[in-house]
C-alpha positions as a printed Julia matrix, in Angstrom:
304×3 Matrix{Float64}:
   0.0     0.0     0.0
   1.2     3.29   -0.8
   1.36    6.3     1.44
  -0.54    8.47   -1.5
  -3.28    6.07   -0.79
  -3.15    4.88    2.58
  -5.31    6.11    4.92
  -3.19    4.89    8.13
  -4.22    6.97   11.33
  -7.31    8.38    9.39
 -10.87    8.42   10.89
 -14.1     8.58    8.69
 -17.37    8.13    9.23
 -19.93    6.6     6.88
 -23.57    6.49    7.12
 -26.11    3.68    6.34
 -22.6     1.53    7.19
 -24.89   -1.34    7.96
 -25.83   -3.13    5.0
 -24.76   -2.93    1.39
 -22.65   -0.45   -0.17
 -22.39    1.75    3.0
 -20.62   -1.62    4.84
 -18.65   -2.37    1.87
 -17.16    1.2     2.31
 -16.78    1.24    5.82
 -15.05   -2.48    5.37
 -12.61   -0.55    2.62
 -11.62    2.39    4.5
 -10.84    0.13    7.37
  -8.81   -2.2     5.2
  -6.68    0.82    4.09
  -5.87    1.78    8.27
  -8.82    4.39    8.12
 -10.68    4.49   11.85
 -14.38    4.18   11.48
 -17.34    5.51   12.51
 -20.08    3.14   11.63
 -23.85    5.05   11.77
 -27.14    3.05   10.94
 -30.58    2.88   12.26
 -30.23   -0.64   13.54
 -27.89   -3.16   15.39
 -26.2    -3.96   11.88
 -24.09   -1.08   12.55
 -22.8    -2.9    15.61
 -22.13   -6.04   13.03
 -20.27   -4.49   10.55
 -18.14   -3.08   13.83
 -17.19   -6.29   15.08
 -16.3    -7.32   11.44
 -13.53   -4.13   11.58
 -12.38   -5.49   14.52
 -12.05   -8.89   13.78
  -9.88   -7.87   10.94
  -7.71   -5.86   12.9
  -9.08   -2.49   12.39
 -10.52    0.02   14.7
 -14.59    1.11   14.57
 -17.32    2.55   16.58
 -21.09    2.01   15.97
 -23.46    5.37   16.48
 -26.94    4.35   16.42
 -29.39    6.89   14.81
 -31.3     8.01   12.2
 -29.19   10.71    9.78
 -32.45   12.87    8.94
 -32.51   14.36   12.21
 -30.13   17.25   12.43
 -28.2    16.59   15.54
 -27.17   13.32   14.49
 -24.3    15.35   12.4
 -22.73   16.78   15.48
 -23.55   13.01   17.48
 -21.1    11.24   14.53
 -18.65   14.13   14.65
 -18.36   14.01   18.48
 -17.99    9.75   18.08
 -14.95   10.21   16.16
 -13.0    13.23   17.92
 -13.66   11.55   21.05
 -12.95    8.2    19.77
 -10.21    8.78   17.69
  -9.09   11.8    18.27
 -10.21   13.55   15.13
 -12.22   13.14   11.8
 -10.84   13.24    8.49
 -13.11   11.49    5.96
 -17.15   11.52    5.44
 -18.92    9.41    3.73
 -22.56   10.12    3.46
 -24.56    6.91    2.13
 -28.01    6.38    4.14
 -30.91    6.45    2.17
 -34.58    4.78    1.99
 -36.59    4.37   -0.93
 -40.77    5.32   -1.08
 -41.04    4.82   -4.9
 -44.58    6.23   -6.15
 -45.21    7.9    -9.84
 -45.91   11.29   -8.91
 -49.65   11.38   -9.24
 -49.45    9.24   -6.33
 -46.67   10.39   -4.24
 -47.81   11.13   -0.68
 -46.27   14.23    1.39
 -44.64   11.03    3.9
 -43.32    9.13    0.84
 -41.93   13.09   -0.3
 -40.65   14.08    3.08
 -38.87   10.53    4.23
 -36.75   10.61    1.51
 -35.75   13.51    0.92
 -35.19   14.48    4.84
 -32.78   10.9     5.14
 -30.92   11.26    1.45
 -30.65   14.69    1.11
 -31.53   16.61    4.85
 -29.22   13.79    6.22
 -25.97   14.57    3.98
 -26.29   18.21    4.99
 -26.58   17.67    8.74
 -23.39   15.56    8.49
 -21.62   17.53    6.05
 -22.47   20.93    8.14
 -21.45   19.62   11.25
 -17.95   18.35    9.68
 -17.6    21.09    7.99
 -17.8    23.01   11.22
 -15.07   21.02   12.53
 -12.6    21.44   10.24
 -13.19   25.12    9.75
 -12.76   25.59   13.06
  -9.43   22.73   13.1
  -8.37   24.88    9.94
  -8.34   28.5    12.14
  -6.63   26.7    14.83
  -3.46   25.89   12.62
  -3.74   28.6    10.39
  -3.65   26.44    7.58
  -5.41   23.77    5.5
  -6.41   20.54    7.22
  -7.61   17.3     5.64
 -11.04   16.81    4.82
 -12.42   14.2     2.81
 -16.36   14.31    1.66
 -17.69   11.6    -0.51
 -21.31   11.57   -1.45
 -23.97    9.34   -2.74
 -26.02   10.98   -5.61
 -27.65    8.93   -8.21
 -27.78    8.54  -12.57
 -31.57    8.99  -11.38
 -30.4    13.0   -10.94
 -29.69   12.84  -14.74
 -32.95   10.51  -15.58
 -35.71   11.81  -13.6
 -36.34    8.53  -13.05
 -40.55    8.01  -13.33
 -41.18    6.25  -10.24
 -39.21    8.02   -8.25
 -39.53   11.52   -8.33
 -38.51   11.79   -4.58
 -35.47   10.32   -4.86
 -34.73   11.8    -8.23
 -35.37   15.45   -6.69
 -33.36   14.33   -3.28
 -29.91   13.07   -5.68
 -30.38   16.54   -7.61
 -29.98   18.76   -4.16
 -27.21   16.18   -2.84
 -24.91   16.74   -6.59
 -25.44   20.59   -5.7
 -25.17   20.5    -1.98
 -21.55   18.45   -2.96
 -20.19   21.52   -5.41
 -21.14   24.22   -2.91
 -19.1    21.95   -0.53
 -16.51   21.75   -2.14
 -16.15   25.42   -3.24
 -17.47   26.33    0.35
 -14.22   24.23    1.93
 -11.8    24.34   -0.32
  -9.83   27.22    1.26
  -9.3    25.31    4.61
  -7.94   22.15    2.82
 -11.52   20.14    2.22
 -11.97   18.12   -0.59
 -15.62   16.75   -1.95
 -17.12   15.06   -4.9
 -20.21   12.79   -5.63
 -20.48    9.62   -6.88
 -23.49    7.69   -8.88
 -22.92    4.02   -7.84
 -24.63    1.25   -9.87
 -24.29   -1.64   -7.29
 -26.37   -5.04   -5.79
 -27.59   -4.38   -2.79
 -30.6    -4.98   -0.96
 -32.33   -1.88   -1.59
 -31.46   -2.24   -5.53
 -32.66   -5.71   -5.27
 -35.78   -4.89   -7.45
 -33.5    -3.7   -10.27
 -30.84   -5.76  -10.84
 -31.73   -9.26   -8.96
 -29.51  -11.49   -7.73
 -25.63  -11.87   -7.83
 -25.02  -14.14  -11.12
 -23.79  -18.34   -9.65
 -20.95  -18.24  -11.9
 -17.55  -17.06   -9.37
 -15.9   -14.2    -9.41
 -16.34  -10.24   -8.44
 -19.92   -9.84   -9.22
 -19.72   -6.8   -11.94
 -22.05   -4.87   -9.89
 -20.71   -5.58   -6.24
 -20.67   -3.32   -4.18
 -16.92   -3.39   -3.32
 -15.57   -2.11   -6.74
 -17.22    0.92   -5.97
 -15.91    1.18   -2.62
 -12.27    0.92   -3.93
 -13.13    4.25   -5.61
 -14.68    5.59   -2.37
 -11.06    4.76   -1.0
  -9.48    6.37   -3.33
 -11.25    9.59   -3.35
 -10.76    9.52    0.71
  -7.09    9.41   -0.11
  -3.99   11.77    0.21
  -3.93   10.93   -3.79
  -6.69   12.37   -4.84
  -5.9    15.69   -3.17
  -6.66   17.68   -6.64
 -10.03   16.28   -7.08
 -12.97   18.09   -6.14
 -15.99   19.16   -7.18
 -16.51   16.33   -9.25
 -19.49   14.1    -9.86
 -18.41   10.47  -11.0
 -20.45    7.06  -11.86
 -19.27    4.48  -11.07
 -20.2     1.01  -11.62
 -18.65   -2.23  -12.64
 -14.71   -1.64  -14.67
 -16.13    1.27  -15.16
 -15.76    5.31  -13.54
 -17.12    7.83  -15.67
 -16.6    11.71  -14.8
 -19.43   13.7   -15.63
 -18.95   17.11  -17.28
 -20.77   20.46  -15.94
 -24.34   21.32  -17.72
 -23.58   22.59  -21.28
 -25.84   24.64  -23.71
 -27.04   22.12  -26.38
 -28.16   25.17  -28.42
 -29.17   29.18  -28.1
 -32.42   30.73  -29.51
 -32.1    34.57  -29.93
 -34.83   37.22  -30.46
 -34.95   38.39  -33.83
 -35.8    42.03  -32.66
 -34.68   41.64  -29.43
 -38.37   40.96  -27.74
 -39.89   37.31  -28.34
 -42.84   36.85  -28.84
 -45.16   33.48  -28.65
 -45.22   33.22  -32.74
 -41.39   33.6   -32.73
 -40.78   30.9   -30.36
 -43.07   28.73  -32.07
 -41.04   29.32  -35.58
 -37.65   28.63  -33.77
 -38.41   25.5   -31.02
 -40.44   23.72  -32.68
 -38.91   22.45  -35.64
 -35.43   21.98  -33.51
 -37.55   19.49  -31.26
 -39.95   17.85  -33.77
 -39.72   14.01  -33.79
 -38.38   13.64  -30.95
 -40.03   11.65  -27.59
 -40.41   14.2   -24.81
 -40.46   11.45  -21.95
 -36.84   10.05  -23.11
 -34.62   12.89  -24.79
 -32.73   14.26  -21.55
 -32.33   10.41  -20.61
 -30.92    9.69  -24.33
 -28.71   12.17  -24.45
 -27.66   11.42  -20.7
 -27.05    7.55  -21.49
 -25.45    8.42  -24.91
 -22.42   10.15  -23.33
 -21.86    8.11  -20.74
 -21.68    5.02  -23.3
 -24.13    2.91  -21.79
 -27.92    1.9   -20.51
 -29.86    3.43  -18.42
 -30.7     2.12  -15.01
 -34.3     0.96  -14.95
């Protein structure tokens, strides 16, 4: 192991560490000498601690649900008082309430966006507290790692799940204000889109094929990235939204105009619009062109 991508003496916390791809993070930061703070609602977090330490690493479970706001400062406290400091966050938990939007509830709304996206920004606030404040104390940059869990379904608008679509969208933006937000005391943060089996994905891509091997979609080949993002090596990167799924780690560009419509006169009016837009967009299916174009540049299928 190198020392660019060790994270020897390191401490990170991950959320939704329990199950899935939130363990198969916490398991990889551990394996690369990272401390860890292991946060879920249930006694799995206690599991996945007892699997650290039977490997010879060093964990802590916090019990708690992320969507309330003072579980941020709870998982902050849990590794300065733990391990004497926090270096690494990676925010995972989620729930899923999928409904087509004609019959979304204000529960099935409010659950998941207060756990995905309510829940990155308590945790991300409170670090971000810390090491603005650690920052001030030396009078220099400290090392902050934020790594968190958006979705392709930010890009699709995926139709039965216009929570969690909406929820991915705020957590891509909350990560670039982060990052420009803490970049000046040493901070680092970028998003990542992971296609991987896991429980809660169960009802997209099944089961793990019989047939030996890494499992294309495990989770643990996108937890290698998470490592690597957590690391001293990837000091440069941030900012960044990634997906990341199988060999595969694809680095998404910013928005760009596809093309400009200008006034003729200077003033449009509804007749003038109507000459311009509608021959650029006639043929095409209004329920899949974002998607296509989305899928197109990323060179592959889009997630059901």
């Amino acid at each position: 192991m190198s020392q660019k991508t060790s994270l020897e003496g390191r401490t990170a916390v991950v959320t939704g560490a329990g199950a899935g791809l939130g363990r198969s993070e916490a398991l990889a930061l551990a394996g690369r000498g990272a401390n860890v703070v292991v946060n879920d609602v249930g006694s799995a977090a206690d599991d996945v601690v007892a699997e650290i330490k039977a490997r010879g690493g060093q964990a802590v479970a916090v019990t708690g649900d992320v969507g309330e706001w003072s579980m941020g400062d709870r998982l902050v406290q849990a590794a300065t008082e733990t391990f004497g400091g926090l270096d690494i966050v990676v925010n995972n938990a989620g729930v899923l309430r999928d409904k087509m939007v004609f019959n979304l509830s204000e529960p099935d709304w409010d659950d998941v966006v207060r756990v995905h996206l309510k829940g990155h920004a308590a945790v991300s606030r409170a670090a971000a507290a810390y090491w603005r404040a650690a920052s001030k104390a030396v009078g220099g940059p400290v090392y902050g790692r934020v790594v968190n869990t958006s979705s392709e379904a930010f890009l699709f608008g995926s139709a039965g799940q216009p929570n969690y679509s909406a929820a991915k969208a705020g957590i891509t933006a909350l990560t670039l204000s982060t990052a420009q937000g803490l970049a000046r005391y040493g901070v680092r943060a970028n998003a990542i889109c992971p296609r991987a089996r896991t429980a809660m994905t169960a009802g997209v891509f099944g089961d793990a094929p019989k047939t030996g091997g890494l499992d294309v979609l495990s989770p643990d080949r996108v937890a290698t990235f998470v490592s690597y993002l957590a690391s001293p090596a990837a000091d440069e990167i941030t900012g960044q939204v990634f997906v990341v799924y199988g060999d595969m780690v694809a680095l998404l560009a910013p928005p760009t105009v596809e093309q400009k419509f200008t006034a003729a006169d200077g003033v449009f009016s509804v007749d003038e619009f109507d000459e311009l837009l509608t021959p650029y967009f006639s043929g095409r299916d209004p329920h899949r062109t974002y998607a296509a174009h989305s899928v197109a540049r990323l060179g592959g299928t889009q997630p059901t």
